[in-house]
C-alpha positions as CSV (number, residue, x, y, z in Angstrom):
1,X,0.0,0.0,0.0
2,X,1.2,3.5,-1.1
3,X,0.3,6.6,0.8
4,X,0.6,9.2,-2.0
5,X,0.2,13.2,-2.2
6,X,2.0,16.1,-2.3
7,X,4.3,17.6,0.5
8,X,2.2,18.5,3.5
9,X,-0.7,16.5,2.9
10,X,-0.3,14.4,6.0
11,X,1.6,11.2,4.3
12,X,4.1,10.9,7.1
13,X,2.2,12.2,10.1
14,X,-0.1,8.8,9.2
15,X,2.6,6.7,9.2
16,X,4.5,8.2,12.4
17,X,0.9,8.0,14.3
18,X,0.8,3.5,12.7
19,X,4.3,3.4,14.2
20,X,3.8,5.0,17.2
21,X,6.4,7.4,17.3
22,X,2.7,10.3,17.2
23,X,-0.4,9.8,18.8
24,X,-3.9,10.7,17.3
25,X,-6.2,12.7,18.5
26,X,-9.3,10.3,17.9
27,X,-9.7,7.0,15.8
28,X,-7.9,3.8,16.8
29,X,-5.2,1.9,15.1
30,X,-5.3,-2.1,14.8
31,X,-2.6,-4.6,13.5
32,X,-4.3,-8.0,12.5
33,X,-7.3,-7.0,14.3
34,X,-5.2,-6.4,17.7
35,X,-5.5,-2.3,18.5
36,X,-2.0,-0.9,18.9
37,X,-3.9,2.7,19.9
38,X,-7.2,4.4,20.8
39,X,-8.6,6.4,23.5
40,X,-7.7,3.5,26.2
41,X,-4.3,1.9,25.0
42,X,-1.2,3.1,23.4
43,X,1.7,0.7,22.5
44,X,5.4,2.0,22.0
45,X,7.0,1.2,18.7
46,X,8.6,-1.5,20.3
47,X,5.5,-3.3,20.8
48,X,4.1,-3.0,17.7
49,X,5.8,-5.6,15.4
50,X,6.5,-2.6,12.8
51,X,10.0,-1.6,11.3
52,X,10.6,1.6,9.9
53,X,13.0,3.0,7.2
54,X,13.7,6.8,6.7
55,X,14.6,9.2,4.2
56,X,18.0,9.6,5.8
57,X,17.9,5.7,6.5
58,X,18.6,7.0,10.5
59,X,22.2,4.3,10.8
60,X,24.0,4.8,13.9
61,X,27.4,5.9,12.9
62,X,29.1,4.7,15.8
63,X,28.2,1.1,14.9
64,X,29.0,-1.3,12.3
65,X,27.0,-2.3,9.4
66,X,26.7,-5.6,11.5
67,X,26.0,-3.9,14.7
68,X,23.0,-1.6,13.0
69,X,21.4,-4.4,11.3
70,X,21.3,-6.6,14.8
71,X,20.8,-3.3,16.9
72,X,16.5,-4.7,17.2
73,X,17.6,-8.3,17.4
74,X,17.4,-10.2,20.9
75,X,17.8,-13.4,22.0
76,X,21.1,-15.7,22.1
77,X,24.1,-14.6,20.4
78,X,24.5,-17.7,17.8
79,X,20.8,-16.8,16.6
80,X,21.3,-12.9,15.8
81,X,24.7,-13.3,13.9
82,X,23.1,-16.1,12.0
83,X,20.6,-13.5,11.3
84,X,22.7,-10.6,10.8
85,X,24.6,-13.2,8.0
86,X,21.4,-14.0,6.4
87,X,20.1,-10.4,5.2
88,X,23.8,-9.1,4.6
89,X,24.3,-11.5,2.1
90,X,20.2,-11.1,0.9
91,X,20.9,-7.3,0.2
92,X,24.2,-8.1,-1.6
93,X,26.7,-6.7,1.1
94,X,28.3,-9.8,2.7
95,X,31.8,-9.3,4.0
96,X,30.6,-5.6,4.9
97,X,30.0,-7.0,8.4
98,X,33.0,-4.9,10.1
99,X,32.4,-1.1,7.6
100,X,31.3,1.9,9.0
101,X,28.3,3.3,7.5
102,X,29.9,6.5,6.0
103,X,32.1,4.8,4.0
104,X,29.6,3.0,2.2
105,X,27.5,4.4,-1.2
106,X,24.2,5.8,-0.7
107,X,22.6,3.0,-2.2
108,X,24.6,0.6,0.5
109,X,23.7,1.9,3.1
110,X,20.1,2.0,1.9
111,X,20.8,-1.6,2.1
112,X,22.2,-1.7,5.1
113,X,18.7,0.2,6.3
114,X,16.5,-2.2,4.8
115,X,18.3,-5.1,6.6
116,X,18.0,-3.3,10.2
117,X,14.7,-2.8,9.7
118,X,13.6,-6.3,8.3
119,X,15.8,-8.1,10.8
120,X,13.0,-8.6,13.5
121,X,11.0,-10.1,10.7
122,X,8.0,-7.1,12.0
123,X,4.6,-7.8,10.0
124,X,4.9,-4.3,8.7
125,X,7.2,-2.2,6.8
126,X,6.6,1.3,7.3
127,X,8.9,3.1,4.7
128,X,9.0,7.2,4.6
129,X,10.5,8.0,1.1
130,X,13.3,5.7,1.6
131,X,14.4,6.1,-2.3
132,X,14.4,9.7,-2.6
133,X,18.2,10.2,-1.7
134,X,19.1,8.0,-4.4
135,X,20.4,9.1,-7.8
136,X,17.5,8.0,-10.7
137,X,19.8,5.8,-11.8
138,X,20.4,4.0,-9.1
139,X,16.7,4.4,-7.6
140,X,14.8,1.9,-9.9
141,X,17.2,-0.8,-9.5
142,X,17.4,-0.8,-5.7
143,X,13.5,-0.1,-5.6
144,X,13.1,-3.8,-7.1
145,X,15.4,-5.1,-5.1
146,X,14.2,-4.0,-2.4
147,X,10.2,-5.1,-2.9
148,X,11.5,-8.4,-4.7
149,X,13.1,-8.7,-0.4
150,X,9.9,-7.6,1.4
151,X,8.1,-10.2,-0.8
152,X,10.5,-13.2,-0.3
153,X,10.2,-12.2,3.9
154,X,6.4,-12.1,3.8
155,X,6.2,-8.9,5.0
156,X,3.3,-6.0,4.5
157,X,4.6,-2.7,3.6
158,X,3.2,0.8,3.5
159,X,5.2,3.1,1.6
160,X,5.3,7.0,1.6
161,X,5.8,9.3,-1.1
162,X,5.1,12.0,-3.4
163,X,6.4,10.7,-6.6
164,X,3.5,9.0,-8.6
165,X,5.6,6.9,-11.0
166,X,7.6,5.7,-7.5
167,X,4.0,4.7,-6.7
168,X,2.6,3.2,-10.1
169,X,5.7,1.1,-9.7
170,X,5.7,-0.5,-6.3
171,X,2.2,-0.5,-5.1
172,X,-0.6,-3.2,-5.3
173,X,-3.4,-0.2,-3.9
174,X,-2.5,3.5,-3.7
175,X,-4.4,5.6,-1.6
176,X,-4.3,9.2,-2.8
177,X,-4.2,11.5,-0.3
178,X,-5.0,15.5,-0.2
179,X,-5.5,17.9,2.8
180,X,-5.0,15.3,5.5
181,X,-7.8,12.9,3.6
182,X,-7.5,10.4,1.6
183,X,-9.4,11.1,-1.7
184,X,-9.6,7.7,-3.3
185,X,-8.1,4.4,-3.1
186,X,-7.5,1.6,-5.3
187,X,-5.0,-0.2,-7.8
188,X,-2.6,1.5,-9.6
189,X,-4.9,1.1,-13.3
190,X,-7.6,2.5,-11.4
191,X,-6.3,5.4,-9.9
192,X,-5.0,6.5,-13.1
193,X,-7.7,5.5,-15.7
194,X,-10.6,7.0,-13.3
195,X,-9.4,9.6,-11.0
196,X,-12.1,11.2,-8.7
197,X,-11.2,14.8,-9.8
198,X,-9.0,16.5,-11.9
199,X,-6.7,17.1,-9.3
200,X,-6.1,13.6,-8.7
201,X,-5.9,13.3,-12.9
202,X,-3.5,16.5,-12.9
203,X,-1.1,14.8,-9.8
204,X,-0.1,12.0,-12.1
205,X,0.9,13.6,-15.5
206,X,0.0,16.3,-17.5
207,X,-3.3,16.8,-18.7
208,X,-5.3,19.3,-21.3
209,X,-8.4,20.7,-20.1
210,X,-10.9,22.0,-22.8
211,X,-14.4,23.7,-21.0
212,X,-18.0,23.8,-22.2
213,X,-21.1,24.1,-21.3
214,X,-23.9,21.0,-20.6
215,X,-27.0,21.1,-23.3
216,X,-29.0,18.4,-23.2
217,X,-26.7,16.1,-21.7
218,X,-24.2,17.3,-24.7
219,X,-20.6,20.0,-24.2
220,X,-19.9,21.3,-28.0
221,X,-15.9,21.6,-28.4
222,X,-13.5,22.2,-31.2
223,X,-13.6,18.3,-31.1
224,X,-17.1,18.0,-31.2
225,X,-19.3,17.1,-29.2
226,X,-18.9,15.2,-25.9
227,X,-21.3,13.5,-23.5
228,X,-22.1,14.9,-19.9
229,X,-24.6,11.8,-18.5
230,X,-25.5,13.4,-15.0
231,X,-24.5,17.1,-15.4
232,X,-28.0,19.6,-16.2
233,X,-28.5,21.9,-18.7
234,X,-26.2,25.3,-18.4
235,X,-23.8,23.2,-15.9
236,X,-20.0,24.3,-16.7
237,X,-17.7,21.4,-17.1
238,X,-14.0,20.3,-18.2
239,X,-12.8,18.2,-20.5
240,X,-9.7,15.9,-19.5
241,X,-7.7,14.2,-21.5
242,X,-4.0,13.0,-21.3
243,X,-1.3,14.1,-23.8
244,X,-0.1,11.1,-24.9
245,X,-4.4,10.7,-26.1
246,X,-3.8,13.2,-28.7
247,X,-3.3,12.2,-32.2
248,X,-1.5,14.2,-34.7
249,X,-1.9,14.3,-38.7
250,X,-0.2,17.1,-40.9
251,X,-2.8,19.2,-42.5
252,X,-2.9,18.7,-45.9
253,X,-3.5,21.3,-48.5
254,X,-6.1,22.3,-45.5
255,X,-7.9,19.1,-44.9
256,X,-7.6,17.2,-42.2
257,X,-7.6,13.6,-41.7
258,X,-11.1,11.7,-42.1
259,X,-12.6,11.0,-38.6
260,X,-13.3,7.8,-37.3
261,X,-16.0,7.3,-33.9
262,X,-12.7,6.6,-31.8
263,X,-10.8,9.6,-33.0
264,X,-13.4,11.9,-33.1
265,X,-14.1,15.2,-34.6
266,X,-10.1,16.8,-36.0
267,X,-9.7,20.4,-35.2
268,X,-6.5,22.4,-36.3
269,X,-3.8,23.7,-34.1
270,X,-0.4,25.8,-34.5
271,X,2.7,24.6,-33.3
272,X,3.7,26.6,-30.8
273,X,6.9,24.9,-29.2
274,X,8.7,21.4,-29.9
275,X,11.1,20.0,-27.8
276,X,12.7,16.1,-27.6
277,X,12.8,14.4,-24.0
278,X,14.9,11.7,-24.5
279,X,12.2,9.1,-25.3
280,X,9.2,11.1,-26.5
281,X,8.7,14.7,-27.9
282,X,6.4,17.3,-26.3
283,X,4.4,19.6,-28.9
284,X,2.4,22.6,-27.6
285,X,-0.3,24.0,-29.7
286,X,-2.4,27.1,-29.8
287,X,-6.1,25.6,-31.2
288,X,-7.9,27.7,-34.2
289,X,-11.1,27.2,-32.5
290,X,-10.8,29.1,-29.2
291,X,-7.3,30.2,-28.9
292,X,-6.7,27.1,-25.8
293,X,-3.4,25.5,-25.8
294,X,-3.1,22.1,-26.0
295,X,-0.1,19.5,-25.4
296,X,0.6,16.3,-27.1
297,X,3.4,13.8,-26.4
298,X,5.0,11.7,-29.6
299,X,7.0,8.7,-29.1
300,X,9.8,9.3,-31.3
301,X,11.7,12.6,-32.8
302,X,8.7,14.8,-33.6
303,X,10.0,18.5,-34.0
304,X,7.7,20.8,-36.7
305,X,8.5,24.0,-36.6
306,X,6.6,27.3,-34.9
307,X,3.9,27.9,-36.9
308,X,2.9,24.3,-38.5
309,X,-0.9,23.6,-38.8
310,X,-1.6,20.1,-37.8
311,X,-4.8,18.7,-37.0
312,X,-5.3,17.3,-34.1
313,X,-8.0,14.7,-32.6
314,X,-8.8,12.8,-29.4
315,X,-9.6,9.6,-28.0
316,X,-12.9,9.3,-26.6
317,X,-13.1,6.5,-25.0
318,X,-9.7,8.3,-22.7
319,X,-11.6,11.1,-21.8
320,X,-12.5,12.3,-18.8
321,X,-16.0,15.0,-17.8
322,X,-15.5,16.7,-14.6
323,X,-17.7,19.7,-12.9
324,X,-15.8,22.8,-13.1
325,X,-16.2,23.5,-9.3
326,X,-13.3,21.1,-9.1
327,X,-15.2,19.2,-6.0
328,X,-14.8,15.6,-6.5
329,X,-16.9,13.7,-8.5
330,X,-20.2,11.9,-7.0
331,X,-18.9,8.4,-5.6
332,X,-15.8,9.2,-6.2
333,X,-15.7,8.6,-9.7
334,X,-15.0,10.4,-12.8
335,X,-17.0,10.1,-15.9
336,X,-15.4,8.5,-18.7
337,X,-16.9,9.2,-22.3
């Protein structure tokens, strides 16, 4: 489980007040059905069968890499350096036993963190945006490491962070969070193909927004005309759609290309700006119809100049009707065309 949102949104306090470090004002907090904290009881980290891994990974720098990962460990000696063995040589740093934490790489003592905390063998795995000091290109690859090792142990996880691809990537549910609330929950697909509001559509990539006005259960747009089941007549609404949902056809000699019940309605738009990322190119457009700019992502080396006229049409069946309050939608759900 991934607690996501934006800095400030209460991600961390949650998982401080699950560990135990913070108390709540009201509610109560159960592991396996046994409450850890309510109005009555409060049990102390240590009591909670939890581990917890940082942003700063927290080692003690006065210990070994040995001593931090056994630092939670009881019991007879044999047992905890038998344990200690195990997960240095599970997270690839046997023979690092006797090494100080700072001489170690950041992605070591990541490692190193990982081991400490899993070394108890807690149910839980409370983890507050443990990959973020990580260079990208070390981030993904330690990432899978690390869930491939909380799977092989058995062991539950909830997982801070702000980064939605970080997220999409590790998470079996994500609950989205905003304003101390979370917004909506469920699987990673879900989240993204149906956010709640556009907000929550906005949060994971960038969208286009085109607005209308409800007649009849119909918005007119540059790209025809869309459904609006639910909204009445004179109601003010957006029009979401995704980048990447955009398709792109030169015009040519002033027509545009012949649309199909998927595609839609083309309308023409200037190029306004071009530029390559690396593994897609981003075009900006200013549209004929109203003046609105639009963005659409290629997968390849797509660069026309200022200027061009291209046409431009959208997938349906990927867009998303909103209320233009911006309050989320009833039951949580967003209207898809």
């Amino acid at each position: 489980m991934c607690l996501l949102g934006p800095s400030g949104c209460g991600k961390s306090t949650t998982l401080r007040t699950i560990a135990g470090i913070e108390r709540q004002i009201d509610g109560r907090i159960s592991v396996d059905g046994k409450v850890m904290s309510d109005a009555d009881v409060h049990y102390p980290p240590e009591y909670r069968s939890v581990g917890l891994m940082f942003q700063d990974f927290a080692l003690f720098p006065h210990l070994t890499v040995a001593q931090n990962i056994a630092f939670g460990l009881r019991g007879p000696r044999a047992g905890v350096q038998a344990r200690v063995h195990e997960l240095l040589d599970r997270v690839d740093l046997g023979g690092y036993g006797q090494a100080a934490p700072h001489t170690l790489s950041g992605g070591e003592q990541q490692r190193v963190a990982l081991a400490r905390a899993l070394a108890p063998r807690p149910r839980i795995m409370l983890m507050d945006e443990p990959f973020s000091g990580l260079d990208n290109r070390l981030r993904d690859g330690i990432r899978d490491e690390t869930l491939q090792l909380l799977k092989e142990e058995g062991t539950a996880v909830l997982l801070v962070t702000h980064e939605p691809d970080e997220a999409m990537r590790m998470a079996d549910q994500i609950a989205l969070m905003r304003d101390g609330r979370i917004i909506q929950q469920g699987a990673p697909y879900n989240i993204y193909n149906a956010p709640c509001d556009r907000a929550a559509a906005a949060f994971f990539s960038d969208i286009n927004i085109i607005h209308g006005t409800v007649n009849g259960a119909l918005t007119e747009t540059a790209f025809g005309q869309f459904l609006a089941p639910g909204f009445p007549n004179g109601a003010q609404v957006e029009i979401v759609f995704r980048p990447q949902h955009v398709k792109i056809d030169f015009d040519r000699k002033g027509h545009g290309p012949h649309p199909t019940p998927t595609d839609g309605v083309p309308a023409r738009g200037l190029v306004e700006r071009a530029r390559f990322m690396g593994h897609e190119s981003l075009v900006d457009f200013r549209m004929d119809f109203n003046g609105d700019k639009l963005r659409a992502t290629v997968p390849a080396v797509f660069l026309p100049k200022p200027g061009t006229p291209l046409w431009l049409s959208v997938r349906r069946d990927r867009c998303l009707v909103f209320p233009c309050d911006k309050k989320p939608c009833p039951q949580g759900r967003s209207r898809p065309q």
